[in-house]
FIZAPA-725573 format. One record per residue (C-alpha): x, y, z; residue in one letter; residue number from 1. Coordinates in nm, 2 decimals, always signed. Layout:
% FIZAPA-725573
X_Y_Z_a_NUM
...
% end
This chain:
% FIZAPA-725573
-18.22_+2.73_+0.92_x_1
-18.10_+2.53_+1.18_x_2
-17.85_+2.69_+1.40_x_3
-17.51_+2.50_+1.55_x_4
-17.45_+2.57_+1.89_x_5
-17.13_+2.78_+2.02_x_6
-16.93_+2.50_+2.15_x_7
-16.99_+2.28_+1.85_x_8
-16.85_+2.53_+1.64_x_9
-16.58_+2.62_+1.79_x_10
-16.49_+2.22_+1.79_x_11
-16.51_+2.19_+1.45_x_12
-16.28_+2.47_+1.37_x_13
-16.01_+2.32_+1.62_x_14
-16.00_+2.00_+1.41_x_15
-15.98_+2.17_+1.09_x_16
-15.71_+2.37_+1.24_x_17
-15.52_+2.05_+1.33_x_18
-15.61_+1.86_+1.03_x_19
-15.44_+2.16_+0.81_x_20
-15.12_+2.15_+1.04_x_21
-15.09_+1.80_+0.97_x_22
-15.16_+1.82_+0.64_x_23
-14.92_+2.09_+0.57_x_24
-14.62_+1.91_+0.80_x_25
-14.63_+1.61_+0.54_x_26
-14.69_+1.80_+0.25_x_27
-14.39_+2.04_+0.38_x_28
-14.18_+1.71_+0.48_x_29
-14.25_+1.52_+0.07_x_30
-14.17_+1.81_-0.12_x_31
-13.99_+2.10_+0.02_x_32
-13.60_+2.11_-0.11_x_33
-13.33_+2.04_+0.13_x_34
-13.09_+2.36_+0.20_x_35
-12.90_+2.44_-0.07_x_36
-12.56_+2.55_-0.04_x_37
-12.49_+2.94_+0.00_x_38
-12.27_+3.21_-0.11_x_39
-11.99_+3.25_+0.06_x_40
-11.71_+3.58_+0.08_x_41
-11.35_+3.64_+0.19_x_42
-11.22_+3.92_+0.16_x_43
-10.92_+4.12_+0.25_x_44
-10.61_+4.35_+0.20_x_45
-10.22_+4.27_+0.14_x_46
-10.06_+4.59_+0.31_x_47
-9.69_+4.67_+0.30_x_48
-9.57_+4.65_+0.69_x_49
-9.33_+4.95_+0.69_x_50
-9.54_+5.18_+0.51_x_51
-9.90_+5.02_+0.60_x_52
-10.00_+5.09_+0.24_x_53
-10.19_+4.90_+0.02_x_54
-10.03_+4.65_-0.20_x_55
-10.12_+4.62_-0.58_x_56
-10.09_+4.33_-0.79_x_57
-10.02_+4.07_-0.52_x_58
-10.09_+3.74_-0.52_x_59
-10.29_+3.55_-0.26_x_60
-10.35_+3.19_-0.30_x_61
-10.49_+2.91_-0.01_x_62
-10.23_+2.68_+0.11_x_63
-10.37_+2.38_-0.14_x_64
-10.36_+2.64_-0.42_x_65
-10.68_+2.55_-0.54_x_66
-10.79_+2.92_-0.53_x_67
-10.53_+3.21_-0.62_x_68
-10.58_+3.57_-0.70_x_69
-10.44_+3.91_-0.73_x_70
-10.53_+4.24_-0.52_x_71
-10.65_+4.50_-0.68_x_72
-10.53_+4.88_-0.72_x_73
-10.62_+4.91_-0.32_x_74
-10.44_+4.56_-0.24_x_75
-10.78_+4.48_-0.21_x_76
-10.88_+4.09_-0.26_x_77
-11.19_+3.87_-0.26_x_78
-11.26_+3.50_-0.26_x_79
-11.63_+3.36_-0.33_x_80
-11.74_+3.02_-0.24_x_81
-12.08_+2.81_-0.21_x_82
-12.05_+2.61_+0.08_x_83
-12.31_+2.40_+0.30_x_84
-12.52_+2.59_+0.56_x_85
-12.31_+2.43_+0.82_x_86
-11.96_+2.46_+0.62_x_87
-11.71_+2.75_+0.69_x_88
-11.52_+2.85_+0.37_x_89
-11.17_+2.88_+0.51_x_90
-11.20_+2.50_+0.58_x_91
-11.16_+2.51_+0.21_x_92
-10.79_+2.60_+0.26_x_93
-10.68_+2.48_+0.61_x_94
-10.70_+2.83_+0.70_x_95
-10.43_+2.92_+0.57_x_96
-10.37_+3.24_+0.33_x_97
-10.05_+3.33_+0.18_x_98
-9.91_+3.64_-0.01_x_99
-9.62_+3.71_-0.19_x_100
-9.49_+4.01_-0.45_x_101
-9.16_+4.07_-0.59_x_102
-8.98_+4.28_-0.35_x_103
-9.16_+4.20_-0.05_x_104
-9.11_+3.83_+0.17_x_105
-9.38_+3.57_+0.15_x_106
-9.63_+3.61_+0.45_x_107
-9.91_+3.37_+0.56_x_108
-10.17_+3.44_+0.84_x_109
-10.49_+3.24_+0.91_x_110
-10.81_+3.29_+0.73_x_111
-11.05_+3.33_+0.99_x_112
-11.32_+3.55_+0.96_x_113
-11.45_+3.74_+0.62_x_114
-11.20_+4.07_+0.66_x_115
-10.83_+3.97_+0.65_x_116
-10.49_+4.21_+0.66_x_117
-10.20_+4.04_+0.50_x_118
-9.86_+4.23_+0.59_x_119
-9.59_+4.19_+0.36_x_120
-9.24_+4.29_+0.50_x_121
-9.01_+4.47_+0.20_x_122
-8.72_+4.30_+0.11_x_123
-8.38_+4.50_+0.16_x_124
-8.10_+4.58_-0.05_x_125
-7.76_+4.67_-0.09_x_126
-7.63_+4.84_-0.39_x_127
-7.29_+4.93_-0.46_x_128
-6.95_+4.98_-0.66_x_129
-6.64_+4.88_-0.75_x_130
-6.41_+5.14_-0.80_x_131
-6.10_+5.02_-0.96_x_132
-5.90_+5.28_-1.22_x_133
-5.77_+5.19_-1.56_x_134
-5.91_+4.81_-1.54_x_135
-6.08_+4.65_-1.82_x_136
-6.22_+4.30_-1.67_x_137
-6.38_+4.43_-1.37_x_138
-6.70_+4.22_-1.44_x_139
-6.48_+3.90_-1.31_x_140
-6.45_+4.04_-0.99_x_141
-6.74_+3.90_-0.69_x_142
-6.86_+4.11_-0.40_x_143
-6.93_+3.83_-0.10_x_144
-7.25_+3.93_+0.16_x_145
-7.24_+3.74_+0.57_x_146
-7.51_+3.82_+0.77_x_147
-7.47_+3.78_+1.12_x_148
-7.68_+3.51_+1.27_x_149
-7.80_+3.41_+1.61_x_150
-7.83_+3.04_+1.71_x_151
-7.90_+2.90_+2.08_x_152
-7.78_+3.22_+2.21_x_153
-7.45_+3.25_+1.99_x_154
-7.39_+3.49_+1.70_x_155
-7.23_+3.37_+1.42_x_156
-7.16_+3.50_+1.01_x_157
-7.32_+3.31_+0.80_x_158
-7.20_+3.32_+0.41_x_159
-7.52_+3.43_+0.21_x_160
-7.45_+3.45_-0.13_x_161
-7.16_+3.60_-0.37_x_162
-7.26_+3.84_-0.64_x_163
-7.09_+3.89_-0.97_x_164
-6.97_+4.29_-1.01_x_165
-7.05_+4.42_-1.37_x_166
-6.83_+4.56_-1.64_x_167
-6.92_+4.91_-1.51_x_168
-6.81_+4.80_-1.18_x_169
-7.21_+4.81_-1.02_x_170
-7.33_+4.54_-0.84_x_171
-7.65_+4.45_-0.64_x_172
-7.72_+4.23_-0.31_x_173
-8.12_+4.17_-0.31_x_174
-8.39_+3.96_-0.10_x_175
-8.22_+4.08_+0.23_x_176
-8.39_+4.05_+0.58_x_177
-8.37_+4.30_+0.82_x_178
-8.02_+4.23_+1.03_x_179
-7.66_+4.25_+1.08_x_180
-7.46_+4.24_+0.78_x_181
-7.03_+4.27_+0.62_x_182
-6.96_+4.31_+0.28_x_183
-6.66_+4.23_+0.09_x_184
-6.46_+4.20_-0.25_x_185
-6.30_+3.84_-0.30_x_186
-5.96_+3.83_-0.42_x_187
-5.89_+3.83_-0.79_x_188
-5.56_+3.78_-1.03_x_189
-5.53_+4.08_-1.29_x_190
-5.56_+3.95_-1.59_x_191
-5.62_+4.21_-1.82_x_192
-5.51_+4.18_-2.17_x_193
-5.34_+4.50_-2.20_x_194
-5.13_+4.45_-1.82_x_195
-5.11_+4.07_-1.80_x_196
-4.77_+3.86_-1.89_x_197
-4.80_+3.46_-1.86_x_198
-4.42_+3.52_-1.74_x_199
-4.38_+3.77_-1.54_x_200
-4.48_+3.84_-1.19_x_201
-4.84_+3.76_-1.11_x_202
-5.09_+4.06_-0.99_x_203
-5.41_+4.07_-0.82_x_204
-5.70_+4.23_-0.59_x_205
-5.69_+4.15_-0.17_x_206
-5.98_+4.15_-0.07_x_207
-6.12_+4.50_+0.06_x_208
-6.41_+4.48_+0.35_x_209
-6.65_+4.75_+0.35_x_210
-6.57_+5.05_+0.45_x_211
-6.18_+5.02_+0.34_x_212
-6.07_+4.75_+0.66_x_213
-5.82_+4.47_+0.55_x_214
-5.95_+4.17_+0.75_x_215
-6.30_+4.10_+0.80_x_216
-6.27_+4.16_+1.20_x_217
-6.19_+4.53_+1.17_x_218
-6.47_+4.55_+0.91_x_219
-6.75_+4.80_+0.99_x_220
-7.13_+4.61_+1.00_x_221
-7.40_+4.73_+0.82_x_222
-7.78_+4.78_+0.99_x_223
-8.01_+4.69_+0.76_x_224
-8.40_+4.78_+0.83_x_225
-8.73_+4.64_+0.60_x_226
-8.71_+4.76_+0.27_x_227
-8.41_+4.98_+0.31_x_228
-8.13_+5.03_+0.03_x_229
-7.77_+5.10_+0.17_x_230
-7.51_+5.19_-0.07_x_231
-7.12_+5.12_-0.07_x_232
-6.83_+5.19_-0.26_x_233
-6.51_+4.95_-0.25_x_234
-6.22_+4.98_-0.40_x_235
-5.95_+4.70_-0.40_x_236
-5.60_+4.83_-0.42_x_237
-5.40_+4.63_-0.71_x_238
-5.08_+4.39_-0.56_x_239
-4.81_+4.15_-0.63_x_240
-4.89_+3.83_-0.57_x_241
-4.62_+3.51_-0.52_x_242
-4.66_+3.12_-0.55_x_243
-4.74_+2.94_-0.26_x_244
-4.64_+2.56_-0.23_x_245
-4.68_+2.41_+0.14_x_246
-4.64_+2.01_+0.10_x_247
-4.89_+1.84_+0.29_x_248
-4.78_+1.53_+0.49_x_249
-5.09_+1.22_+0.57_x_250
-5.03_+0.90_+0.78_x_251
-5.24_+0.63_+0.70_x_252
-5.55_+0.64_+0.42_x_253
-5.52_+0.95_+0.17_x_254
-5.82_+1.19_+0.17_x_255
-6.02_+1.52_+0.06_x_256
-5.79_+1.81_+0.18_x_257
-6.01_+2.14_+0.33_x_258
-5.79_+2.44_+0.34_x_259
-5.84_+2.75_+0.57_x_260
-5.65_+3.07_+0.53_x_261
-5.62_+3.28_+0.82_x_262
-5.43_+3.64_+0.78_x_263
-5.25_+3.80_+1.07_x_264
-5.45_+3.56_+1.31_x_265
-5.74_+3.76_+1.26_x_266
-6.01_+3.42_+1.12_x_267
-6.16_+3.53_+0.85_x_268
-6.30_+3.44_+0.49_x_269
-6.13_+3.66_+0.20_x_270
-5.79_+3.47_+0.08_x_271
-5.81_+3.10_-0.01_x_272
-5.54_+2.82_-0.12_x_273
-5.64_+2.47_-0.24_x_274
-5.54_+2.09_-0.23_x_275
-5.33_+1.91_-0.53_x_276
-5.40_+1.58_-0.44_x_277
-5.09_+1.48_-0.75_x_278
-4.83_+1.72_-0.57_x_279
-4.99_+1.65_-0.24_x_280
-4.91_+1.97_-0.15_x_281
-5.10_+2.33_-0.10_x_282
-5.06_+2.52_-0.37_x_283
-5.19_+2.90_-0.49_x_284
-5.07_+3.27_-0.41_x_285
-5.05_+3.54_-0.19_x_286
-4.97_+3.87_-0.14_x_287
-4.73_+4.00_+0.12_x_288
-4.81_+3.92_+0.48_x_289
-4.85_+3.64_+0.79_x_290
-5.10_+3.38_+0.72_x_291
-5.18_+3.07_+0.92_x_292
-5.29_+2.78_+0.69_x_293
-5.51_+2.48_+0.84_x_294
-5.60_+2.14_+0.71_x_295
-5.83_+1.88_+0.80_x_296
-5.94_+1.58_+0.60_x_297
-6.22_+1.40_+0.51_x_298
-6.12_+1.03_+0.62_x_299
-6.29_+0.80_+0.82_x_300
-6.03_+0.87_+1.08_x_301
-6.04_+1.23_+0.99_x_302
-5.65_+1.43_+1.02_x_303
-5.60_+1.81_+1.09_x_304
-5.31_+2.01_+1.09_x_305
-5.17_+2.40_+1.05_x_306
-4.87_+2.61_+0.97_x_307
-4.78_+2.96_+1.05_x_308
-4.60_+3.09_+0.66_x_309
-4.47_+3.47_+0.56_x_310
-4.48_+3.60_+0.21_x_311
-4.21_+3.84_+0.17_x_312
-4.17_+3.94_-0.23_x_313
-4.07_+3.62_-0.33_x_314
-4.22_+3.27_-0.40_x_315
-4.23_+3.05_-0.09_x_316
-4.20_+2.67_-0.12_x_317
-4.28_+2.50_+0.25_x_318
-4.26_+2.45_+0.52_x_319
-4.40_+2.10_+0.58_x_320
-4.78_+2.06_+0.71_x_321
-4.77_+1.72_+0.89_x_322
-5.14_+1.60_+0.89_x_323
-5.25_+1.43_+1.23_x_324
-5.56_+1.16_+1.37_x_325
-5.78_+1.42_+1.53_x_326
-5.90_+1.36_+1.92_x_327
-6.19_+1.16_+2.00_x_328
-6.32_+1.27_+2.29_x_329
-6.52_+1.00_+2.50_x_330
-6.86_+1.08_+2.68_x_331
-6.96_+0.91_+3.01_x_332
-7.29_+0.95_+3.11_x_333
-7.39_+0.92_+3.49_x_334
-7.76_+0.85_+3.51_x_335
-7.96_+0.97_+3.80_x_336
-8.30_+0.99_+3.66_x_337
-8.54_+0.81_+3.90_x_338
-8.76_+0.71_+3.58_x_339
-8.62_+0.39_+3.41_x_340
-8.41_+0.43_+3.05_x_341
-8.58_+0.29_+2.73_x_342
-8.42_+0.02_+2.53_x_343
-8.16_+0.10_+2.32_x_344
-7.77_+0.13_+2.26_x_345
-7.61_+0.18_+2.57_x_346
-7.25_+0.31_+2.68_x_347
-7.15_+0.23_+3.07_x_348
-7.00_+0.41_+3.37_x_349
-6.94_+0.25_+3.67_x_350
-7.14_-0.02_+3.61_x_351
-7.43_+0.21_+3.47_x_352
-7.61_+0.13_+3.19_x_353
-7.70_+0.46_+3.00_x_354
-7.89_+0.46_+2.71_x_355
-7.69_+0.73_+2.45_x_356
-8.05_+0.83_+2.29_x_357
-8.11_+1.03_+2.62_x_358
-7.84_+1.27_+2.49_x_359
-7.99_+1.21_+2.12_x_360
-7.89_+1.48_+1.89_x_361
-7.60_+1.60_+2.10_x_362
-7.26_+1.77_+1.94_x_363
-6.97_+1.99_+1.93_x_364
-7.01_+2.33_+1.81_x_365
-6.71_+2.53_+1.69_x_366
-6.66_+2.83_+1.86_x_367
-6.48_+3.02_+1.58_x_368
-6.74_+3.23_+1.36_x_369
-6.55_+3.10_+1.06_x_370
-6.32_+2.82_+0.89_x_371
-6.45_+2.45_+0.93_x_372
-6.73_+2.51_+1.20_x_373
-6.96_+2.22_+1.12_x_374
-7.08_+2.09_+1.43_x_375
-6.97_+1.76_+1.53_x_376
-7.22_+1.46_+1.60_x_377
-7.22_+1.21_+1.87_x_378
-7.07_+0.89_+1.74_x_379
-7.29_+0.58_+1.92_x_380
-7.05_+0.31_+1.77_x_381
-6.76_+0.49_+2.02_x_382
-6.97_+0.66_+2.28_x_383
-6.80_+0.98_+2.19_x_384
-6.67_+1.28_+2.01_x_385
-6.49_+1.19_+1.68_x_386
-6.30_+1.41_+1.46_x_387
-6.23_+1.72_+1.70_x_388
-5.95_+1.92_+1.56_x_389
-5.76_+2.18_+1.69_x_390
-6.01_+2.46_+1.87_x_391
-6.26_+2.57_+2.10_x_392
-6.61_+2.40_+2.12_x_393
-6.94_+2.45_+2.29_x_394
-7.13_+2.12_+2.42_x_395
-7.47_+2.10_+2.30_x_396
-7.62_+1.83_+2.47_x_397
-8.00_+1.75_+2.45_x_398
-8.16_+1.55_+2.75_x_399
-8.48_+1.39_+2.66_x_400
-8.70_+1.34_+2.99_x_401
-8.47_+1.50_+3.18_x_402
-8.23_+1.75_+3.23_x_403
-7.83_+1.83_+3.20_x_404
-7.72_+1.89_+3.58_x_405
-7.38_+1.90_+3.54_x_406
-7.12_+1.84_+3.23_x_407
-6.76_+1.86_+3.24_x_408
-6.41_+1.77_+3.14_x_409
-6.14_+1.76_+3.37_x_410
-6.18_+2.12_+3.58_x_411
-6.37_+2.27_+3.22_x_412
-6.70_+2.30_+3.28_x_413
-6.91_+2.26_+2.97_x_414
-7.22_+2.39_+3.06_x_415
-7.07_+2.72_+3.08_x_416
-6.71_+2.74_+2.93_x_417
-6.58_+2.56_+2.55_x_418
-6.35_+2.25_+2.56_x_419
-6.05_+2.35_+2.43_x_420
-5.87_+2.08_+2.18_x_421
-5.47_+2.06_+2.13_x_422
-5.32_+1.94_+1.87_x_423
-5.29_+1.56_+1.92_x_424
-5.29_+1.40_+2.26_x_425
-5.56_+1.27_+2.47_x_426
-5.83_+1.52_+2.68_x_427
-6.02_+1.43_+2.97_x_428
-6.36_+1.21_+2.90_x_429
-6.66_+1.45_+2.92_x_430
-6.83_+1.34_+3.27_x_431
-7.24_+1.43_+3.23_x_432
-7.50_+1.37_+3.53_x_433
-7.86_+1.34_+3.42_x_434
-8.18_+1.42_+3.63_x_435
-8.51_+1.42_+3.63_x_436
-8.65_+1.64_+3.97_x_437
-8.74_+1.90_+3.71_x_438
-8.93_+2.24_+3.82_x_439
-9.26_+2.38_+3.71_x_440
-9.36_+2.73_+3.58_x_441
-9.67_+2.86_+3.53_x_442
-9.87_+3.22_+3.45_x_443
-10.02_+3.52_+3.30_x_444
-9.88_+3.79_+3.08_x_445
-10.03_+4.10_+3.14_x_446
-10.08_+4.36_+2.91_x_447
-10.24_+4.17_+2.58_x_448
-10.42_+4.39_+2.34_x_449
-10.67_+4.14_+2.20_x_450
-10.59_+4.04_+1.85_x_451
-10.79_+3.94_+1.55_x_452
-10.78_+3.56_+1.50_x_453
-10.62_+3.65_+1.18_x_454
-10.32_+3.80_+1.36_x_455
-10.28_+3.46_+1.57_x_456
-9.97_+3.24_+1.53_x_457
-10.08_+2.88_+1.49_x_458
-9.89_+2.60_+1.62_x_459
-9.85_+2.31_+1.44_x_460
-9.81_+2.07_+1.72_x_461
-9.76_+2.12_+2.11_x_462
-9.96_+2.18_+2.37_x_463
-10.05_+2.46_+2.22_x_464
-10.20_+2.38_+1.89_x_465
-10.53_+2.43_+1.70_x_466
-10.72_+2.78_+1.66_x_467
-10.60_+2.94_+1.99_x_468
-10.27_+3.02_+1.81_x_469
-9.99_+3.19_+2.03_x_470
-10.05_+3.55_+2.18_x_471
-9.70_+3.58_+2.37_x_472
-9.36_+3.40_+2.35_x_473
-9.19_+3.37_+2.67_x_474
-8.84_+3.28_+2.70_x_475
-8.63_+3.17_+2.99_x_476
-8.30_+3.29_+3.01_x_477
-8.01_+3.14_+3.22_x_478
-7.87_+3.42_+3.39_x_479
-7.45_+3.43_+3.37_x_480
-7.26_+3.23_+3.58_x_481
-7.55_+3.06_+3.73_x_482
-7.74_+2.72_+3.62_x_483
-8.03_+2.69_+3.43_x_484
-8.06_+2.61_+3.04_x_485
-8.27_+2.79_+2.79_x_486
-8.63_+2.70_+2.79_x_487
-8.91_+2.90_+2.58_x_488
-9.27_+2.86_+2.64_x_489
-9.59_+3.00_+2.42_x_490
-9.89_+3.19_+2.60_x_491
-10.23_+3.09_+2.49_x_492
-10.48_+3.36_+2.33_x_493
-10.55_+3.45_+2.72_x_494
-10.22_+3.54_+2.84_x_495
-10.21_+3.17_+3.01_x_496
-9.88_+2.99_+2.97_x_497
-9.73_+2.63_+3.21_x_498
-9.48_+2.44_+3.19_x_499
-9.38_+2.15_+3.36_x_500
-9.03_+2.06_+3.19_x_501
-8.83_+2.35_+3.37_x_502
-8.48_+2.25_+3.48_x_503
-8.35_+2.44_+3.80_x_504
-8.17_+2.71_+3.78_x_505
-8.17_+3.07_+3.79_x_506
-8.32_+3.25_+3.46_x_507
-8.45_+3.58_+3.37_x_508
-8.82_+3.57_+3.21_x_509
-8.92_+3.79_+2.97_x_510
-9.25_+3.77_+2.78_x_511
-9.25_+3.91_+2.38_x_512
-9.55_+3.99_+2.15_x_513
-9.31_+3.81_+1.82_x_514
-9.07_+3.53_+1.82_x_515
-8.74_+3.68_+1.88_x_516
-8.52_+3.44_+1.68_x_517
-8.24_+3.69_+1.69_x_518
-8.20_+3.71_+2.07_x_519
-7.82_+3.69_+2.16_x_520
-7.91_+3.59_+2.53_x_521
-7.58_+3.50_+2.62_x_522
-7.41_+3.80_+2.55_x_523
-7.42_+4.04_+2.84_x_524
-7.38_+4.38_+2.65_x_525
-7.67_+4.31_+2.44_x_526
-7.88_+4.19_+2.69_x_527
-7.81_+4.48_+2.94_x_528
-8.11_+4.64_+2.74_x_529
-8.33_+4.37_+2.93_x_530
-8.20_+4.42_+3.28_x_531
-8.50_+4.61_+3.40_x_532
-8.77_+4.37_+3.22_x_533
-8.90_+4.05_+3.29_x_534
-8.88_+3.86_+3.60_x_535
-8.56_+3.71_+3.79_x_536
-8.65_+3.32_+3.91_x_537
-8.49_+3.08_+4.16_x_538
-8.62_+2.76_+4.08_x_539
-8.54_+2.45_+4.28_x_540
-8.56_+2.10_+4.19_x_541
-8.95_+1.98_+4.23_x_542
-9.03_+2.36_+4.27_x_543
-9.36_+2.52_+4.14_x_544
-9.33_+2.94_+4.08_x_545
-9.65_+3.12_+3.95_x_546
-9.57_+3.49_+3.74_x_547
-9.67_+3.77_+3.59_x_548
-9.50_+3.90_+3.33_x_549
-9.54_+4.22_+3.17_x_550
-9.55_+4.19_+2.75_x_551
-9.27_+4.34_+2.53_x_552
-9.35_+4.48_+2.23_x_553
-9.12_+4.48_+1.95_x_554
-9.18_+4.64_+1.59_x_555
-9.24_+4.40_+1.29_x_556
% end
């Protein structure tokens, strides 16, 4: 047998070799499947955020609600998908997961990652009752619920809802948040079969504030916490009540009549009158006692008035309320912005053409926590203030591309004291100077615990959008008596934050794990628990400072 030599062997292997390796490439490329799709599993638990246990029977849905389910016994909750090789299932659902539960507030945190912890916060409660002896129709009495509510800096009450007491005299005030809270009994005529005469003398409930206070100023607040139930007992004390006719006097057009009731010139809700446009006159009834009564209308050139009455155990019929044009209070704008205004409606000082949508948004904000405290709008048509009745305002004033440096009226100023508007007359224009030499402020918080991505707040738009989410919320607080307006600012997921829209001013900074939409920055007592945190700033105009703030936690 003839024998190959070595080398040619080993040659001839080495082709086969490569010939298989081809061959199996294009056999591989012809006929091997593409990638199919895999399983794909999220998973989680919905956990009460008092208690940190488990929630049963909650559902969890994706924001599209394509996909819902319920936790289990554990609060436990899963979510399969198939999805590409290169696919992510949350992009299913915008990465968004929501719970909710009866009992609890809805809660919604991103999906990202396979293990997620959804933290519903209970819902409080107050439960109480009415204790009045010997009375049969209880069940038309209402129990009214304010919760004190902090905007821009300033508290205010804010009327939640009013609940109808039943014939036992219980009643219940659900789906509260955590806060600041007065409770109260609205007045009510007896009208009790077995007590009531069409003829005689009329008798009804005041209204009694929680504990036993007779105006809502003197009543005590109740401090509600997640998922806590407070209990009261009211009971309304049973009194003559006398007819009430106050004619109303209009000049000019005729209008929708708003009436406020005021007792002992504490402001207050609790006892109400109303408008008879036929008698054109106010017309109800009231117990014994000093009341101020106030008017405004509705009309295009809006009227207010007031008058001081007494009920003393007998019907009272007037005096007079003369109705009059409100103020309009004009708004000059002074310019000094270096970068030129945008087209648009203009009003003019001096020669200065000012475009009004620089101060877009801008109003007058009651002071008074009660009575007819709807803000008040810019009006372009009149460069102004319209309908300003009697009372104290705050300016709000928003510059875009810019900053307020100064606002005033007369020797008022606005940035820092309320306008204060008679009764008729004329008050001083409000004089504002805009500018633009606006400060910078950039840093680091320090003292970030890492969170889970699921944990991150994600901004919807900003500089701060997209995955990062917010890991601190840092707000800048214009200290009293100094300049400065309120600016807040959101710390990437490294403790990073800048901004470049500062106004000058002196501010404290102060850096917070949660929003803190409750803050009541501009009163002193509450913020003396702040006085030794943060930072204290000088910033000029063009001036950059660098920080480091120190995080705040705050419970959920």
């Amino acid at each position: 047998m003839r024998r190959l030599r070595p080398l040619l062997v080993c040659e001839h292997l080495r082709i086969a070799a490569l010939f298989l390796f081809f061959l199996g490439t294009n056999l591989f490329s012809q006929d091997a499947p593409p990638p199919q799709p895999s399983p794909k599993k999220i998973q989680g638990t919905v956990i009460n955020s008092v208690t940190k246990e488990p929630i049963q029977r909650a559902l969890v849905y994706t924001s599209d609600s394509r996909f819902a389910t319920l936790t289990d016994d554990h609060g436990h909750f899963e979510f399969n998908f198939v999805v590409n090789p290169s696919g992510d299932a949350a992009a299913y659902f915008e990465n968004t997961l929501s719970s909710r539960r009866p009992g609890y507030f809805e809660s919604s945190t991103q999906a990202t990652g396979e293990d997620i912890t959804i933290a519903l916060v209970p819902e409080a409660s107050i439960i109480g009752r009415i204790s009045v002896p010997n009375v049969s129709d209880i069940d038309r009495m209402t129990v009214s619920v304010y919760r004190r509510q902090v905007t821009e800096g300033r508290s205010r009450w804010t009327r939640l809802n009013d609940v109808l007491v039943r014939s036992n005299g219980d009643f219940r005030v659900t789906n509260l948040a955590a806060g600041t809270y007065k409770i109260f009994t609205n007045e009510a005529l007896d009208r009790d079969p077995l007590t009531f005469d069409p003829n005689g003398p009329f008798y009804g409930y005041p209204p009694i504030y929680f504990p036993a206070a007779t105006n809502f100023a003197t009543a005590a607040t109740i401090e509600l916490t997640p998922g806590q139930t407070f209990q009261v007992t009211l009971s309304p004390t049973r009194q003559a009540y006398y007819p009430v006719n106050i004619p109303v006097v209009q000049s000019g057009e005729e209008g929708q009549v708003d009436v406020v009731v005021s007792q002992g010139g504490q402001r207050g809700p609790g006892f109400t009158l109303g408008y008879d446009a036929q008698q054109h006159a106010i017309i109800g009834s009231l117990p014994n006692g000093n009341y101020t009564v106030e008017a405004v209308t509705g009309n295009v050139t809006p009227q207010s008035g007031a008058v001081h009455i007494s009920v003393r155990d007998a019907p009272l019929a007037g005096p007079a309320l003369t109705l009059v044009p409100v103020n309009f209070v004009s708004l000059n704008i002074d310019d000094q912005r270096t970068t030129p205004p945008s087209e648009g409606r203009a009003v003019v000082r001096r020669g200065r053409s000012v475009q009004l949508q620089s101060v877009a948004g801008s109003s007058l904000v009651p002071v008074e926590d009660f009575g007819l405290a709807t803000p008040i709008p810019i009006d372009y048509t009149r460069s102004g203030f319209p309908a300003a009745r009697p009372g104290r305002y705050w300016l709000r004033l928003n510059a875009s591309n810019g900053y307020i440096a100064s606002a005033r009226s007369g020797n008022v100023d606005l940035l820092r004291e309320p306008l204060t508007v008679g009764m008729g007359g004329s008050l001083p224009p409000i004089e504002v100077i805009l500018r633009d030499d606006l400060a910078q402020l950039e840093g680091t918080v320090e003292g970030l615990q890492k969170k889970p991505a699921s944990q991150l707040v994600p901004r919807r738009s900003g500089l701060y959008s997209g995955v990062l989410g917010v890991s601190a919320y840092i707000y800048c607080l214009p200290l009293p008596d100094e300049s400065g307006q309120f600016h807040q600012i959101f710390a990437q997921q490294d403790g990073t934050f800048a901004d470049q829209q500062m106004p000058p001013g002196s501010y404290r900074v102060l850096a917070f794990d949660r929003e803190q939409p409750e803050l009541d920055w501009r009163n002193p007592e509450a913020m003396r628990a702040y006085e030794s945190k943060g930072q204290v700033i000088h910033l000029a105009p063009g001036q950059k400072e660098h920080l480091r703030l120190q995080l705040i936690t705050t419970e959920q």
